[in-house]
C-alpha positions as CSV (number, residue, x, y, z in Angstrom):
1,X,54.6,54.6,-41.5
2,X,55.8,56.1,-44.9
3,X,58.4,58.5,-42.9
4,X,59.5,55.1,-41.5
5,X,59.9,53.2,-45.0
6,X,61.8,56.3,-46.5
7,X,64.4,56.0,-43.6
8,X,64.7,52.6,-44.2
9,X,65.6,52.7,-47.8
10,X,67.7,55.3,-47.6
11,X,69.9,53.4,-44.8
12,X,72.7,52.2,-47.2
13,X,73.4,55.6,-48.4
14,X,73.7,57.2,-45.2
15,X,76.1,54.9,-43.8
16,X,78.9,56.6,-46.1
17,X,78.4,59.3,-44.1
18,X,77.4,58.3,-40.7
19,X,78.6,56.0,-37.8
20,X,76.7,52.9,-37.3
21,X,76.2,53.4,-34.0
22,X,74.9,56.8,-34.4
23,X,72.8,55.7,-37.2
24,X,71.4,52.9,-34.7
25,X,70.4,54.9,-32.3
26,X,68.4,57.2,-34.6
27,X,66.9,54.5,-36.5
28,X,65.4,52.7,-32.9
29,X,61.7,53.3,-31.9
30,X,61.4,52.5,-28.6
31,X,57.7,52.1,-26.7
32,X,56.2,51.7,-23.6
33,X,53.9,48.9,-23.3
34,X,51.7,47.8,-20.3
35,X,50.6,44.7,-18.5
36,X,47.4,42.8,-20.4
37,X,47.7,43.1,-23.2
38,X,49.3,44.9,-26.2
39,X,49.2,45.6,-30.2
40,X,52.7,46.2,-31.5
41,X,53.8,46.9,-35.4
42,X,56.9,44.6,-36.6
43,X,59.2,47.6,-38.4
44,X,62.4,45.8,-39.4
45,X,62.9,45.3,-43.3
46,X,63.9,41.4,-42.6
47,X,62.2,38.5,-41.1
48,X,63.8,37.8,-38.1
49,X,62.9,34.8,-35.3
50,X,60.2,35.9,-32.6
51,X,62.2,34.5,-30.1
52,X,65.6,36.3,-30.8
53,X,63.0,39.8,-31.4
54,X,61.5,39.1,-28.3
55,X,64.7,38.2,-25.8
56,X,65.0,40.9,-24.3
57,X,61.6,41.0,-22.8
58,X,60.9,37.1,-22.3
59,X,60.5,37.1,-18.9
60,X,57.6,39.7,-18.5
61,X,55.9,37.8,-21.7
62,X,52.9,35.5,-21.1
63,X,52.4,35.2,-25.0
64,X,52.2,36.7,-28.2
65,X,49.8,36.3,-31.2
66,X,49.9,36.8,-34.8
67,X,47.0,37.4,-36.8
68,X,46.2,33.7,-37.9
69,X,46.7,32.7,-34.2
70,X,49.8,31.4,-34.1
71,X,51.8,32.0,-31.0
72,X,54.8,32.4,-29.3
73,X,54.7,30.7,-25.3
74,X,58.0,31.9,-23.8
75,X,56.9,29.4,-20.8
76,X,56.9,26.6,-23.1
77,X,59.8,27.1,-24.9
78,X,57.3,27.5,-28.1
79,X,57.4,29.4,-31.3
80,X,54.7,28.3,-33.3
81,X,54.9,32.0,-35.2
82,X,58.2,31.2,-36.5
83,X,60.1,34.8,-38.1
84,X,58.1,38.3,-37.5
85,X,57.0,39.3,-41.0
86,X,57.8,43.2,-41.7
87,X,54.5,45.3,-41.7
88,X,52.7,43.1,-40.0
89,X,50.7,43.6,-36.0
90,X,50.9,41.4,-33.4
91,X,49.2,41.1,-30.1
92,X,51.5,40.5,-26.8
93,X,50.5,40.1,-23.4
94,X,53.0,41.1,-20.5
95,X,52.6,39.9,-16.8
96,X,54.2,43.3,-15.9
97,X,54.3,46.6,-17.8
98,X,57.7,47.3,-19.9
99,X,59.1,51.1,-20.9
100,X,61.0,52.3,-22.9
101,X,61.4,49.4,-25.0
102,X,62.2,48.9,-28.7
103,X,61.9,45.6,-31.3
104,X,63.4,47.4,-34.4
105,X,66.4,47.6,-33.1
106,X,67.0,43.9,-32.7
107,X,67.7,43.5,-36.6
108,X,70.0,46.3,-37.2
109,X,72.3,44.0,-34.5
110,X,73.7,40.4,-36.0
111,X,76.4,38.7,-37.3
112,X,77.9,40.9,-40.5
113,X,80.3,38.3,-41.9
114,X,79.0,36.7,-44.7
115,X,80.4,33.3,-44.5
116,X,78.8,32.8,-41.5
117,X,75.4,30.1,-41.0
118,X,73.7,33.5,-39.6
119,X,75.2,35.9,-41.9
120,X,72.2,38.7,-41.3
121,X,72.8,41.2,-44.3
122,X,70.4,44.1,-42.6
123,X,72.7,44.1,-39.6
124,X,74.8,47.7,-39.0
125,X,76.8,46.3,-35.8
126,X,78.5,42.8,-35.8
127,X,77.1,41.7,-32.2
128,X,79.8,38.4,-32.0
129,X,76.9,36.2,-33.3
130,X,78.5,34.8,-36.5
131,X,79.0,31.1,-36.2
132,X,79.8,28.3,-38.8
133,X,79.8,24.5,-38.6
134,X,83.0,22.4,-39.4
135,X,86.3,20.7,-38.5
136,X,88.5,23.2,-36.5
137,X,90.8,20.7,-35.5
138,X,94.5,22.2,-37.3
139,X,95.7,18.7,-37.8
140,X,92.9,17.9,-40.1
141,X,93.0,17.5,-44.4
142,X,89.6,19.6,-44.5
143,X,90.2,22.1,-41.2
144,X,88.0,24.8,-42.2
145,X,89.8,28.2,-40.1
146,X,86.5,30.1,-40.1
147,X,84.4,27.5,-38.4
148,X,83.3,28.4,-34.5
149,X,81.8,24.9,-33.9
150,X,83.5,21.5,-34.4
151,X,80.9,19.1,-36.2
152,X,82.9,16.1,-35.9
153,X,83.8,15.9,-39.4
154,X,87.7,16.1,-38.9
155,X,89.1,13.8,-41.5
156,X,92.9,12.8,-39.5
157,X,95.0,10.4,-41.1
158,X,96.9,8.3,-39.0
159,X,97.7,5.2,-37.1
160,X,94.1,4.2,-35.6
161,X,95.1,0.9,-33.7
162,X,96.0,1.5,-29.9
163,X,98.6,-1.5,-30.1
164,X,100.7,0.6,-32.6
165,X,103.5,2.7,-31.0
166,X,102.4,5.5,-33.5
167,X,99.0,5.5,-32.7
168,X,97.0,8.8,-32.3
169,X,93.9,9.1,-30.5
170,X,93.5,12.2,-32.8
171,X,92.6,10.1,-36.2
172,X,89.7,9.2,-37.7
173,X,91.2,7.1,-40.5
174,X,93.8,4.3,-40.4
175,X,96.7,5.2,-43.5
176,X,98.2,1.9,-42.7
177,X,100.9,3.8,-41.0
178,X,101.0,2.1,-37.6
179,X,103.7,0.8,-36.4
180,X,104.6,-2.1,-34.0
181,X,107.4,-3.6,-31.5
182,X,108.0,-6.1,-33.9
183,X,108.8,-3.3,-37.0
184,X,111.5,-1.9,-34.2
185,X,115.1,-2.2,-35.9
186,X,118.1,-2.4,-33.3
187,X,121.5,-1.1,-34.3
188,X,123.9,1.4,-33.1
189,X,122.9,5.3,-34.1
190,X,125.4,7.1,-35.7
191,X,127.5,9.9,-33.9
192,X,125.4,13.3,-34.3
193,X,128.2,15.0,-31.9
194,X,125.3,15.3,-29.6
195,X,124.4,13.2,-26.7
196,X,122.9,12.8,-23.2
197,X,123.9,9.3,-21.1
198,X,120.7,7.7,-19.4
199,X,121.5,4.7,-16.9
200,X,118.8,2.2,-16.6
201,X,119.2,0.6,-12.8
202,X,115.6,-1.2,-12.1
203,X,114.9,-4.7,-11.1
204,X,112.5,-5.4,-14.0
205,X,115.7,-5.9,-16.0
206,X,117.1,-8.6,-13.7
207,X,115.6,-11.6,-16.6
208,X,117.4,-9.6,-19.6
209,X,120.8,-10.2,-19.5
210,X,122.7,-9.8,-22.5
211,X,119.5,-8.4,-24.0
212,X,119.9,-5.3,-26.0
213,X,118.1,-2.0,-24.9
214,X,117.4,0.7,-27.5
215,X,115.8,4.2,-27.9
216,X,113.6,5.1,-30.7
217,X,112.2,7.9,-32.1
218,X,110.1,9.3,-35.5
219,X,112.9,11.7,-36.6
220,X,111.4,12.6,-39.8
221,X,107.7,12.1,-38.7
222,X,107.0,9.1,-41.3
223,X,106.0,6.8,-39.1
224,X,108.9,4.8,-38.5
225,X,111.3,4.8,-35.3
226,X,114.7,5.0,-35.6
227,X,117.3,4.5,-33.2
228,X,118.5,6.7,-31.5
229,X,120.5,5.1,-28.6
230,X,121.7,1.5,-28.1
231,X,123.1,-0.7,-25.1
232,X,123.5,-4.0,-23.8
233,X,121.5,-5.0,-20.2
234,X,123.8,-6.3,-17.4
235,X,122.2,-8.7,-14.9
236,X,122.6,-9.2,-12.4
237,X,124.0,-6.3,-11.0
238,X,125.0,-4.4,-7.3
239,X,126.9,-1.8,-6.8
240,X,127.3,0.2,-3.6
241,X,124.6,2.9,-4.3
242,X,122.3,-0.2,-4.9
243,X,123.5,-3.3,-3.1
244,X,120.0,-4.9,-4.4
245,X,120.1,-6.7,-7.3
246,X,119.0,-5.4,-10.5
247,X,119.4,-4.9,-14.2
248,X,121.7,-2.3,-15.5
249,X,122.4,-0.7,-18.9
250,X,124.2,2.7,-19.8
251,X,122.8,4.2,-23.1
252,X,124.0,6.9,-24.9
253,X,121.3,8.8,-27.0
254,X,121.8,11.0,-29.6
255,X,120.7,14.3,-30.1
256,X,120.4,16.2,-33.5
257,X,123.2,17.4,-35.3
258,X,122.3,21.0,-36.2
259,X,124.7,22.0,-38.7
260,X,123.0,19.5,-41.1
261,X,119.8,20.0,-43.0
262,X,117.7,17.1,-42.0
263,X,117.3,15.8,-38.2
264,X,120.0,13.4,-37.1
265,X,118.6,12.7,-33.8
266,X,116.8,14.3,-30.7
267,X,115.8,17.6,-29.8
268,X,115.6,19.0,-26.3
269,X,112.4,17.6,-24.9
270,X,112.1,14.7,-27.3
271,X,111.0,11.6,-25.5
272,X,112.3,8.3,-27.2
273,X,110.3,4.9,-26.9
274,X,112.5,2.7,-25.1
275,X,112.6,-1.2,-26.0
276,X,114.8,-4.1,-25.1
277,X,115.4,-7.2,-27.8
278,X,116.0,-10.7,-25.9
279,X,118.3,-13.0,-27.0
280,X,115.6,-14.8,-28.1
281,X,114.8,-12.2,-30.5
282,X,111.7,-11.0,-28.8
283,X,110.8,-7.2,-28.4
284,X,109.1,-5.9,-25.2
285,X,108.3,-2.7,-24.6
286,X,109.9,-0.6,-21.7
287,X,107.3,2.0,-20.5
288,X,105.6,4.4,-18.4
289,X,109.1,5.9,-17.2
290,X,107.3,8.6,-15.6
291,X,110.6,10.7,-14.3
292,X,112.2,11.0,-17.7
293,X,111.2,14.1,-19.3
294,X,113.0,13.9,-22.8
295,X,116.4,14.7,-24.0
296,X,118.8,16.8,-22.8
297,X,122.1,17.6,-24.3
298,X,125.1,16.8,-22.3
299,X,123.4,16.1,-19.4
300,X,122.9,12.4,-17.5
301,X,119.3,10.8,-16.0
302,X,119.0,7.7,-14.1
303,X,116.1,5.5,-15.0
304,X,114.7,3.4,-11.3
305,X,111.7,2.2,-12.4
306,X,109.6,1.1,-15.9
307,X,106.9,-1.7,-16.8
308,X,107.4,-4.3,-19.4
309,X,104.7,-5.2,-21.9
310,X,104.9,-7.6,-25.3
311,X,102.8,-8.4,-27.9
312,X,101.8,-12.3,-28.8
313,X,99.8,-13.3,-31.8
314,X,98.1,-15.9,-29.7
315,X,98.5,-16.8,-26.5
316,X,96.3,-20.0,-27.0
317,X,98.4,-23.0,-26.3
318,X,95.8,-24.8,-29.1
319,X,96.9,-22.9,-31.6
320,X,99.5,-23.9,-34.5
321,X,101.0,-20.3,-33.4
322,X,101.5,-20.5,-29.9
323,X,104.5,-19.7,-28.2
324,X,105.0,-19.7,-24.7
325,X,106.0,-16.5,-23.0
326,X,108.2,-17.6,-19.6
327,X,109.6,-13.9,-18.8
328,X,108.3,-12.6,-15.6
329,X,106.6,-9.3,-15.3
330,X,105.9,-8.8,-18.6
331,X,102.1,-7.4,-19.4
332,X,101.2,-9.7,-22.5
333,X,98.8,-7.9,-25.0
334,X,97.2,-10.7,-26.9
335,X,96.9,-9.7,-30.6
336,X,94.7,-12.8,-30.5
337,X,96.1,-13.8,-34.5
338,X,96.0,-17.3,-34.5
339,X,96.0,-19.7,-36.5
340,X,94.1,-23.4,-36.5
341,X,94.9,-25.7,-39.0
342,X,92.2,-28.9,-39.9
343,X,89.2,-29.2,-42.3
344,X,87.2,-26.3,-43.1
345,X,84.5,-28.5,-44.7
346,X,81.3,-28.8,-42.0
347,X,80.3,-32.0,-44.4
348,X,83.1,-33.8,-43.9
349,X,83.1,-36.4,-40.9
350,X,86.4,-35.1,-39.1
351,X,85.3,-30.5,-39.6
352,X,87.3,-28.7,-37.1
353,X,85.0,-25.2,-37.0
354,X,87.5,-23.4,-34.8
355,X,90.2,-23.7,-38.2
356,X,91.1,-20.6,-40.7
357,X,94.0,-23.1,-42.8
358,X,93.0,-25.5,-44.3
359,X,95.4,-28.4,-44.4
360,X,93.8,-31.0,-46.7
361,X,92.4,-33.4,-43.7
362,X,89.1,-33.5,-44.8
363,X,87.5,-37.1,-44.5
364,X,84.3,-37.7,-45.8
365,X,81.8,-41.1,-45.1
366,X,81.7,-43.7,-48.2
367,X,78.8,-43.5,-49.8
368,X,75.7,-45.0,-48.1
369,X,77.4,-44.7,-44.7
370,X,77.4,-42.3,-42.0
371,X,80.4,-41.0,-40.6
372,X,80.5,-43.6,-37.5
373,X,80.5,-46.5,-40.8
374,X,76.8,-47.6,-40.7
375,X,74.4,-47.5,-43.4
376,X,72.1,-45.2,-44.1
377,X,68.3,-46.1,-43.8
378,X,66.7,-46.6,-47.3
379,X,64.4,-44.4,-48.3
380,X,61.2,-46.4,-50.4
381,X,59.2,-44.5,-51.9
């Protein structure tokens, strides 16, 4: 046992000279053990779990005892003796006899980087084991490149609200960023010298004429669209190709200029948000054109088929707000933001508990009366 303690202490210095795996190999004691059971001496200089010790033979282990009667029941799944202590027996009982076998060689194997959760500083060979807790999502503010397991603590700024064309499923906290159909600005792009022509021909236009159809995109990544194609719908409209009717519009869209510093317009593969603004001045969202695939310089794409969508800030026709929506097949997202004027008071006679404004209505019973004008029963005391 003394021969065994010397070798130990003397490991570090014999690793200048020596290859770990060499060294590993010398170091192991291996044993034969046989079914019933067994007295085995824990050799390792470092604690190390009973269950990671004893892995390898699990299977053939009814259990194993440490001299205050703990144990370690593989069957159950319990370790009730926790880390092997160095220098210390235990007893083990096998279902089947195991040879060959060794124990100290288990903690000269773990994970050698020291930043790890498991960083193991008796280890000689790295056995992959190293792991570390953290956000390992690269779009994060505290994305930690060393960690192996994601612990849900990504902090992602960004647009949190699914109504917001911006929004990213990714974030975990709104930076007020999000941006809506009604933030859209419509005006002609300038020439970047760079285009692709995109035909709308779809009967879902056929209630928009005159309206005006634009293409937006986040050139600078700030959160705000800009426009990046414009063009007025025509409606309606046959031609011989489509004797149908339906609603046409021919859009230019413009790509980036590349012999200026900052980007102009799109890339190859950038896919705009398309959005058409009535001559009533509402905005409604042209989406889920599933055949487009993003820009392509001086090439041409013909758009057949889209939904329509809108948002409303109340669709309640109680409501001070409400505005009728009489376009057909339009999806209307309710942003349900309305508003209810009346008194806000619950003592006054005429309180209207559905209203957020107050509007001053408030009426009140004279004193000694009830709302409904009778008199209140006197109280004698």
């Amino acid at each position: 046992m003394k021969k065994l303690l010397c070798i130990f202490l003397f490991v570090p210095l014999a690793l200048f000279g020596q290859d770990n795996t060499e060294l590993v190999n010398e170091l192991t004691i291996h044993i034969d053990l046989d079914d019933g059971w067994n007295i085995i001496g824990y050799t390792c200089q470092f604690e190390k779990d009973a269950e990671e010790v004893f892995q390898m033979v699990q299977d053939d282990i009814l259990i194993v005892k440490d001299n205050n009667g703990k144990t370690y029941w593989p069957e159950f799944s319990f370790n009730g003796i926790g880390n092997l202590i160095p220098g210390l027996g235990y007893q083990i009982k096998l279902n089947n006899p195991v040879y060959n076998i060794s124990f100290n060689n288990s903690c000269m194997y773990g994970c050698m980087s020291e930043w790890a959760e498991n960083y193991y500083g008796a280890a000689l060979i790295d056995d992959g084991s190293c792991f570390l807790h953290g956000c390992t999502s690269t779009l994060a503010e505290n994305f930690n490149p060393k960690a192996t397991i994601d612990d849900q603590s990504c902090l992602i700024n960004g647009c949190t609200d699914s109504l917001g064309l911006n929004f990213d499923p990714q974030a975990t906290t709104d930076d007020n960023s999000c941006q809506y159909l009604e933030d859209l600005s419509f005006y002609y792009p300038i020439n970047t010298g760079a285009n692709m022509s995109v035909i709308f021909v779809t009967d879902v236009l056929l209630d928009f004429n005159d309206a005006q159809l634009g293409a937006f995109f986040d050139l600078d990544n700030d959160g705000t669209f800009e426009c990046v194609g414009e063009a007025p719908i025509r409606a309606p409209w046959t031609s011989n190709a489509y004797p149908d009717p339906y609603g046409l519009s021919v859009m230019t869209i413009w790509g980036n200029d590349s012999s200026t510093p900052d980007k102009d317009g799109l890339v190859t593969g950038d896919v705009p948000l398309f959005a058409l603004l009535t001559v009533d001045g509402e905005i409604i969202l042209v989406d889920e054109i599933t055949e487009f695939t993003g820009y392509d310089t001086d090439s041409s794409f013909v758009i057949s088929d889209a939904t329509l969508s809108m948002n409303v800030k109340c669709s309640d026709s109680d409501a001070d707000n409400y505005k009728a929506i009489t376009y057909t097949g339009v999806e209307i997202n309710d942003l349900g933001a309305c508003d209810y004027s009346g008194c806000m008071d619950s003592t006054a006679c005429n309180y209207k508990p559905e209203a957020n404004m107050a509007d001053g209505s408030c009426e009140y019973a004279g004193e000694g009366y009830d709302c409904d004008g009778y008199a209140l029963p006197i109280r004698s005391f």
